[in-house]
C-alpha positions in Angstrom: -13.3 -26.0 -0.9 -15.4 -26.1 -4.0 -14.2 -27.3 -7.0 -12.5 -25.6 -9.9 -14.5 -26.0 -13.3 -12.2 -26.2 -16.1 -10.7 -23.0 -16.2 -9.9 -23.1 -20.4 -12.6 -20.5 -22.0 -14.6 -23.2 -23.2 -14.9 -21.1 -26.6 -11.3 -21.4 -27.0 -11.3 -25.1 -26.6 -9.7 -26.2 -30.0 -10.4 -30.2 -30.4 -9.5 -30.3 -34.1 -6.2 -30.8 -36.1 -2.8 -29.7 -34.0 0.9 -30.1 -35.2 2.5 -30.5 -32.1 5.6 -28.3 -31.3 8.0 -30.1 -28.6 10.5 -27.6 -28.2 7.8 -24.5 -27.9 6.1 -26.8 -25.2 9.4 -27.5 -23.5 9.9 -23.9 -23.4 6.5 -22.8 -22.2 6.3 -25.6 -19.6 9.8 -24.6 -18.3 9.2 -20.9 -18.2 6.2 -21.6 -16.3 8.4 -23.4 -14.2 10.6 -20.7 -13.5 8.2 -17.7 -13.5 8.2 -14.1 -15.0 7.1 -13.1 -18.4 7.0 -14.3 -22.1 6.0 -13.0 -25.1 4.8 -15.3 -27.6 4.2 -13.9 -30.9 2.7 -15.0 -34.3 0.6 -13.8 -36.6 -3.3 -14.6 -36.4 -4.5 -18.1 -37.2 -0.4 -19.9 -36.4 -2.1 -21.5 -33.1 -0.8 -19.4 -30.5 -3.8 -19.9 -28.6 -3.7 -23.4 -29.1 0.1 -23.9 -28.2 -0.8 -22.3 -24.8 -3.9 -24.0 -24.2 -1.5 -27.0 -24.7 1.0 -26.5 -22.6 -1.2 -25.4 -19.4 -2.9 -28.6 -20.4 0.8 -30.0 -19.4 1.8 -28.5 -16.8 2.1 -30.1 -12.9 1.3 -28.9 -11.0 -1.7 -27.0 -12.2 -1.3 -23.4 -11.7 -4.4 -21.1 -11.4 -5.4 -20.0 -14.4 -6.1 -16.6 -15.3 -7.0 -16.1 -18.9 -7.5 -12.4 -20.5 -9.0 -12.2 -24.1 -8.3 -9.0 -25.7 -11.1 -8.1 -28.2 -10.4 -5.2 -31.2 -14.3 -3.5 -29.9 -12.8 -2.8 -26.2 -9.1 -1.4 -27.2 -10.0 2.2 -26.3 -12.3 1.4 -23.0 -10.3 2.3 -19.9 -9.7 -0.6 -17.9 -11.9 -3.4 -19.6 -9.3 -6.1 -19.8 -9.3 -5.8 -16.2 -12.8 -5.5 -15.8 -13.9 -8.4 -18.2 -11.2 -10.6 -16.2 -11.8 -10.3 -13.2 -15.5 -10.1 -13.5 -15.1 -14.2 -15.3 -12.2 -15.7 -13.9 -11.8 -14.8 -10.2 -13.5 -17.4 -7.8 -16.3 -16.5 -5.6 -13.8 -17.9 -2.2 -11.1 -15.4 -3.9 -13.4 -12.4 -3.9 -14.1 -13.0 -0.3 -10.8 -13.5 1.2 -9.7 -10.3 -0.7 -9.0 -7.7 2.3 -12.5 -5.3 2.2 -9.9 -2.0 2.0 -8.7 -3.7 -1.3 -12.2 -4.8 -2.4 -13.3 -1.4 -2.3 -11.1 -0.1 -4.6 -12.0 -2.5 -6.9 -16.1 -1.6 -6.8 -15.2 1.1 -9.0 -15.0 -1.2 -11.7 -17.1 -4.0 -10.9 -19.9 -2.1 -8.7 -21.5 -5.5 -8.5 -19.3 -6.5 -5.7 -20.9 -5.0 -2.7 -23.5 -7.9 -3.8 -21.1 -10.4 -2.7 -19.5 -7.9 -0.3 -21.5 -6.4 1.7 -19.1 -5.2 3.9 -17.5 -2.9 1.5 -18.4 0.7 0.4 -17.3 2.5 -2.8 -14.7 4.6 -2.9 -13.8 7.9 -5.0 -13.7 8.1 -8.7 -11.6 6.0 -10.5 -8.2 8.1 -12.5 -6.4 6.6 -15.5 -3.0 5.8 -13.9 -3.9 5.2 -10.2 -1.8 3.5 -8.7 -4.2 2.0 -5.8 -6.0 0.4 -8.2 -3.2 -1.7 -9.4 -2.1 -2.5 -5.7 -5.6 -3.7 -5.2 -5.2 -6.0 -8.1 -2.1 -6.6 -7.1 -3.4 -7.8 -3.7 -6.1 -9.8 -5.3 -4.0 -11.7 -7.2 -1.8 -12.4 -4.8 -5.3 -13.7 -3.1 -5.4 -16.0 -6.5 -2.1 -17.5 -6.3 -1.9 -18.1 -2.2 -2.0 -21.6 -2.5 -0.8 -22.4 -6.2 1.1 -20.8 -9.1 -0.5 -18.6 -11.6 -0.1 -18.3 -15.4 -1.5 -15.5 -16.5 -2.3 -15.1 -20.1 -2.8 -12.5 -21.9 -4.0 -13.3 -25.2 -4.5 -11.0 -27.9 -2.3 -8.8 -25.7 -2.3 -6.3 -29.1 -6.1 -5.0 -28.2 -6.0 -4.9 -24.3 -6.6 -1.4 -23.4 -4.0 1.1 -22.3 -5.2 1.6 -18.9 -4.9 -2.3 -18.1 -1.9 -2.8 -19.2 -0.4 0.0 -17.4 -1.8 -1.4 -14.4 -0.4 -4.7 -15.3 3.1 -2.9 -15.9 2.6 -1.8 -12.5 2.1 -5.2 -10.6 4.8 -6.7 -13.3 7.4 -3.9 -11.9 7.3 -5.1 -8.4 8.2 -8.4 -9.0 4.7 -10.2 -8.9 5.3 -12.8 -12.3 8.8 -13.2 -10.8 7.8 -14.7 -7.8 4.5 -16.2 -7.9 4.2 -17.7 -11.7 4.2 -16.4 -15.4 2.9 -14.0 -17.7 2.0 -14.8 -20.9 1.8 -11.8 -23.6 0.3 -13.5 -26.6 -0.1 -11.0 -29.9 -0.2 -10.7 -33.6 2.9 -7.7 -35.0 1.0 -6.6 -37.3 -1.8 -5.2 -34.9 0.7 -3.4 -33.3 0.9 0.4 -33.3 3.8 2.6 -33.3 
């Protein structure tokens, strides 16, 4: 099995001061632990990046990391957290033990696939809301967290788009953080919107 490289966004990689937080660690660490969701909030620049990156740093055993940057340009792009994510963080030996019938769906937003896959064919046009999309992601990262836990982070949570996180709402509904690891919603309050 190849290896892992670290799977921190190097660009996120903080090496300078830190004031260490015990009890926000003990509380990360155990919630990762037990699984499901938590929302970690603080305005921009407290170190809520940094208090995660710490805490995965600490956990064992290692879960499979899946890391989603929001950015403010790609708020009102349909799907893009998705697309950006998956497209970075999901292993080559993930993407090809991914059922084809799910991988298709998923060509719609990263047509690049049937490079890796050629096995699969594209399927219809993609609709904001569909819910076959989110049980392909859904089975894909079920795929990602076969043989370990995942901690998914979501950071910047405040400028994913809408169409992402109602897919994510989707695979949270049916119990997928629950059961196989922890969700990480990291945002600033005062980006949010009424």
């Amino acid at each position: 099995q190849p290896v892992e490289p670290d799977p921190w966004p190097r660009a996120l990689v903080n090496t300078g001061f830190y004031i260490s937080r015990p009890p926000l660690l003990h509380a990360l660490r155990q919630a990762a632990l037990k699984g499901g969701r938590l929302l970690l909030e603080g305005e921009a620049g407290v170190g809520k990046t940094r208090l995660m990156y710490e805490a995965f740093r600490a956990l064992e055993p290692t879960p499979r990391l899946i890391f989603a940057a929001g950015h403010v340009y790609e708020k009102h792009l349909p799907y893009q957290a998705i697309i950006n994510t998956l497209r970075h963080q999901v292993l080559q030996t993930e993407w090809l033990a991914l059922d084809r019938v799910w991988a298709a769906h998923l060509v719609r937003l990263l047509p690049e696939l049937t490079t890796l896959r050629p096995d699969i064919a594209t399927v219809s046009n993609l609709s904001a809301g569909e819910t076959t999309l989110s049980e392909a992601v859904l089975q894909l990262m079920l795929v990602v967290a076969k043989n370990r836990r995942l901690l998914l982070i979501l950071d910047n949570a405040h400028w994913h788009d809408q169409a992402s996180l109602n897919a994510l709402t989707d695979i949270i509904n049916r119990g997928f953080v629950n059961q196989r690891g922890l969700l990480v919603l990291a945002y600033r309050p005062e980006e949010l919107t009424p």
